[in-house]
C-alpha positions in Angstrom: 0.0 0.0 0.0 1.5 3.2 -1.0 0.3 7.1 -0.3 -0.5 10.0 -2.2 -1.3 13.4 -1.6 -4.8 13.0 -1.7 -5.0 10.2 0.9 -4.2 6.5 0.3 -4.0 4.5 -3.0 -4.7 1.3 -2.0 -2.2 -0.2 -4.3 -0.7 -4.0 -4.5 -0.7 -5.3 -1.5 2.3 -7.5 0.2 0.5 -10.7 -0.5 -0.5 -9.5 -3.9 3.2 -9.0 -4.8 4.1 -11.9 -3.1 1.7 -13.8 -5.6 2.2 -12.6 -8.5 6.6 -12.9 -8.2 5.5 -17.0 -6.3 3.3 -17.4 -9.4 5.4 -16.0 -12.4 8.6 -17.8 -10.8 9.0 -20.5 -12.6 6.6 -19.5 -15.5 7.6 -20.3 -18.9 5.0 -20.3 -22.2 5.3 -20.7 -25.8 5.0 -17.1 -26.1 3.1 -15.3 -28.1 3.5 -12.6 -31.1 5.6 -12.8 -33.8 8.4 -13.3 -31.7 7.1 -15.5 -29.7 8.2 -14.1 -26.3 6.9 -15.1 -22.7 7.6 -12.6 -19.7 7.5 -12.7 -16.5 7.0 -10.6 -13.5 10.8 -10.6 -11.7 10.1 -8.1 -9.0 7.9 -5.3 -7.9 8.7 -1.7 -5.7 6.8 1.4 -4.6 7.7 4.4 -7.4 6.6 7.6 -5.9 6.9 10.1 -8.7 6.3 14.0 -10.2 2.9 12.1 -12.0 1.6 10.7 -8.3 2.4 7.8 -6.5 2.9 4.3 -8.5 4.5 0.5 -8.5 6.5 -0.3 -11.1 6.7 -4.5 -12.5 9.6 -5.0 -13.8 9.1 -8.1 -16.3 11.8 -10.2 -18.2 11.3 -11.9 -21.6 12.9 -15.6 -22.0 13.9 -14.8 -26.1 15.5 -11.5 -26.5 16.8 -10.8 -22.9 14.8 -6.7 -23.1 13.5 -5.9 -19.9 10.0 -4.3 -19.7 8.3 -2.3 -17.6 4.5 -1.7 -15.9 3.8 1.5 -14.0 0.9 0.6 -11.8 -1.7 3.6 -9.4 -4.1 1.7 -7.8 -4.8 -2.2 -7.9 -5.2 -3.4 -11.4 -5.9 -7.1 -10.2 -8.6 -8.3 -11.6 -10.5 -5.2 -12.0 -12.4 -4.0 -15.3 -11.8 -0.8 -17.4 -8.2 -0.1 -16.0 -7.2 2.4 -18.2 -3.0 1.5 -20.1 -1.3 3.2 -22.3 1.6 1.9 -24.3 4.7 3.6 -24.3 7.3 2.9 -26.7 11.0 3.3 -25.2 12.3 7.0 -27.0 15.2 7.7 -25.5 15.8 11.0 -27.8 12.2 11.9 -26.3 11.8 10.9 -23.2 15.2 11.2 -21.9 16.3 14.1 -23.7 13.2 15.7 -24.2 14.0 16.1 -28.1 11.3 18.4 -29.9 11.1 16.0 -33.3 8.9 13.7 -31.7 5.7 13.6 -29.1 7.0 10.9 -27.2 7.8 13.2 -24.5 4.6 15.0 -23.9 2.7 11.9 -24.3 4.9 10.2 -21.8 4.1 12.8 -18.7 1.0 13.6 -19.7 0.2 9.9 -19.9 1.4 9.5 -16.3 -0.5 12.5 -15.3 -3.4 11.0 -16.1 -3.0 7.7 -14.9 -1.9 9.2 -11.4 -5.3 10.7 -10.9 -7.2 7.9 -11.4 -8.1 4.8 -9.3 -6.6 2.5 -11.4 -3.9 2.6 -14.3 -0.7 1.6 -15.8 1.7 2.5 -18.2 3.5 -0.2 -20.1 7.4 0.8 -21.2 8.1 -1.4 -24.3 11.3 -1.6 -24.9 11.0 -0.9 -28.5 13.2 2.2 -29.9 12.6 3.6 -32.8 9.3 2.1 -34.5 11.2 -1.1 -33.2 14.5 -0.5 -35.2 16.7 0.7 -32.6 18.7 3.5 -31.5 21.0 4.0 -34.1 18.6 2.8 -37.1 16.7 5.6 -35.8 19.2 8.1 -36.2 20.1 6.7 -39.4 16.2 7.4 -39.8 16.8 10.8 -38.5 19.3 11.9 -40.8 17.8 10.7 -44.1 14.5 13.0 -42.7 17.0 15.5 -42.9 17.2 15.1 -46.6 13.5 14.9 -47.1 11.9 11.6 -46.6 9.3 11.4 -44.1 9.2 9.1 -41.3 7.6 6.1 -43.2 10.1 6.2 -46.3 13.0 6.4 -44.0 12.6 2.9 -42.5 11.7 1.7 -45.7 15.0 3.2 -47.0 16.8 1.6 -44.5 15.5 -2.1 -44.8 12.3 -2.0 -42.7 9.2 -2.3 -42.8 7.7 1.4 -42.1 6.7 0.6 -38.4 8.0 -3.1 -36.8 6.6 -2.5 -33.1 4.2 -5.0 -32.1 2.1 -5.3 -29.1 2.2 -9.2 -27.9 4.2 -8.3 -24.8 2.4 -5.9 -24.0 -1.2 -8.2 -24.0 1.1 -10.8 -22.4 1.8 -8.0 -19.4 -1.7 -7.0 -18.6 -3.0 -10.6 -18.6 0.0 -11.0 -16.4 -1.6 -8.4 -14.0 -4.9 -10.2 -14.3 -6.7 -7.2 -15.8 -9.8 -8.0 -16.9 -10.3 -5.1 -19.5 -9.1 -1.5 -20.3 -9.5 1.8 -21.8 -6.8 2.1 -23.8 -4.9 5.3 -23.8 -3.9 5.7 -27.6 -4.3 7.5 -30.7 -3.0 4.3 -32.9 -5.5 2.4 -34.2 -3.1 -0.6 -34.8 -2.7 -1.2 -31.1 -5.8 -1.5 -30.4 -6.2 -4.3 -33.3 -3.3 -5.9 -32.0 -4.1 -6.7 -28.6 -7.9 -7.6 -29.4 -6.1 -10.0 -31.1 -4.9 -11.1 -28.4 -7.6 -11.6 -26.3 -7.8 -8.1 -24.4 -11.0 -6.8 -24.0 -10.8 -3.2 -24.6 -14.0 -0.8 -24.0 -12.7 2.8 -24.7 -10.0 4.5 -26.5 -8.5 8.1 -24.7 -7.3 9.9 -26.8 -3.8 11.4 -26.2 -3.3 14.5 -28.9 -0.2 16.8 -28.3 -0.3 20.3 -29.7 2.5 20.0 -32.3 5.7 22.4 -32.5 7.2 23.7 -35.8 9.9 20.5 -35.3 7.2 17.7 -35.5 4.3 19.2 -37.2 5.8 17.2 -40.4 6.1 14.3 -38.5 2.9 14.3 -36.7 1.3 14.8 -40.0 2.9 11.7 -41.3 1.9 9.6 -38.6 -2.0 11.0 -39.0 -1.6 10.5 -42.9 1.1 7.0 -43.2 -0.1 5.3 -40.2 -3.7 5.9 -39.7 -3.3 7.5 -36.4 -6.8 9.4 -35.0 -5.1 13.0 -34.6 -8.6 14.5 -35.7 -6.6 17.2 -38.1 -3.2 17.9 -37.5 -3.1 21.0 -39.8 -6.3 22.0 -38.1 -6.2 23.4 -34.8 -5.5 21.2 -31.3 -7.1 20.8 -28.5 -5.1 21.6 -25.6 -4.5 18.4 -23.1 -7.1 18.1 -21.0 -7.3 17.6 -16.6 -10.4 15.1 -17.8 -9.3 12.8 -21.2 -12.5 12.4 -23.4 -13.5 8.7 -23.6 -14.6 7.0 -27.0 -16.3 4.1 -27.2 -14.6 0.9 -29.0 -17.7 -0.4 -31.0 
């Protein structure tokens, strides 16, 4: 159980952690995903934090050796409509607050939200660049530099245009026994992805961060390439909100 400014957030409790590390011990799966990877949950600590107060999981995968993260507020076990939001590791954003991307904003204002409500997590994929690493995505950078957009960089570099995939993620909230979510995203293609997976998802949040004249290009591309639901990137943004708006996943 860990506090918070506004009283107690009845988090995991001992015997919930001790649980879930007695129960994930020795766990080992076929995995799932293209990869085929099976985590586990290795450990578990209070993270009290500028966002609010939080546990984070930290999980190991048995093919690749990548450590992944959950950032819980409140008990998740076995509740319903917990809301997640999948971060991608950006080190260029979220370390070094770089203004090409929204990784940052989306990253804090992600947390922000989760550490107001009674239950949430953030999951921290460790997935750099679309998936092609750090310094593929510089590589990335610096043909952008010379004109190609986000989509036709990867491609230019031997990738497909985006290789993230969310099986680890699924894998990680049926790990926490979450029941369903309202998953904080703009990407339609996560939300495919781990319905495919068997994770019940009830509402999308949306997470739109006013653009800056160094990723207006870039957040255009993703709206236009990828299919994400920026509602108008040219067109004007709505500032972040206190309250996200909830859609309904028909």
């Amino acid at each position: 159980m860990i506090e918070s400014s506004k009283g107690i957030n009845r988090g995991l409790t001992k015997k919930d952690i001790k649980d879930l590390i007695n129960e994930d011990k020795d766990h080992e799966c076929d995995g799932i995903g293209r990869d085929k990877i099976c985590v586990r949950i290795v450990a578990i600590a209070d993270l009290p934090s500028q966002h609010g107060q939080f546990q984070t999981v930290a999980f190991y995968n048995n093919r690749d050796n990548k450590e992944h993260a959950a950032l819980l507020h409140g008990n998740v076990i076995n509740q319903e409509d917990v809301i997640v939001r999948l971060h991608s590791e950006c080190l260029t954003g979220d370390v070094f607050g770089s203004l090409r991307c929204d990784c940052h904003d989306q990253l804090t204002s992600a947390l922000s939200t989760i550490g107001k409500s009674k239950a949430g997590i953030l999951i921290y994929l460790r997935q750099e660049g679309r998936g092609i690493g750090f310094i593929n995505k510089i590589k990335a950078y610096a043909l952008q530099e010379e004109g190609l957009d986000t989509k036709e960089a990867n491609i230019a570099l031997g990738f497909r245009d985006d290789e993230r995939e969310y099986s680890v993620a699924a894998h990680i909230i049926r790990s926490l026994k979450i029941r369903s979510v309202r998953l904080m995203t703009n990407n339609p293609h996560k939300i495919t992805d781990l319905e495919q997976y068997g994770i019940k998802i009830t509402e999308r949040i949306p997470l739109v961060i006013k653009p800056n004249k160094y990723n207006r290009f870039y957040l255009e591309t993703k709206e236009k390439e990828f299919g994400h639901l920026l509602e108008g990137v040219a067109k004007r943004f709505q500032e972040q909100m206190d309250i996200p708006l909830f859609k309904k996943i028909k």
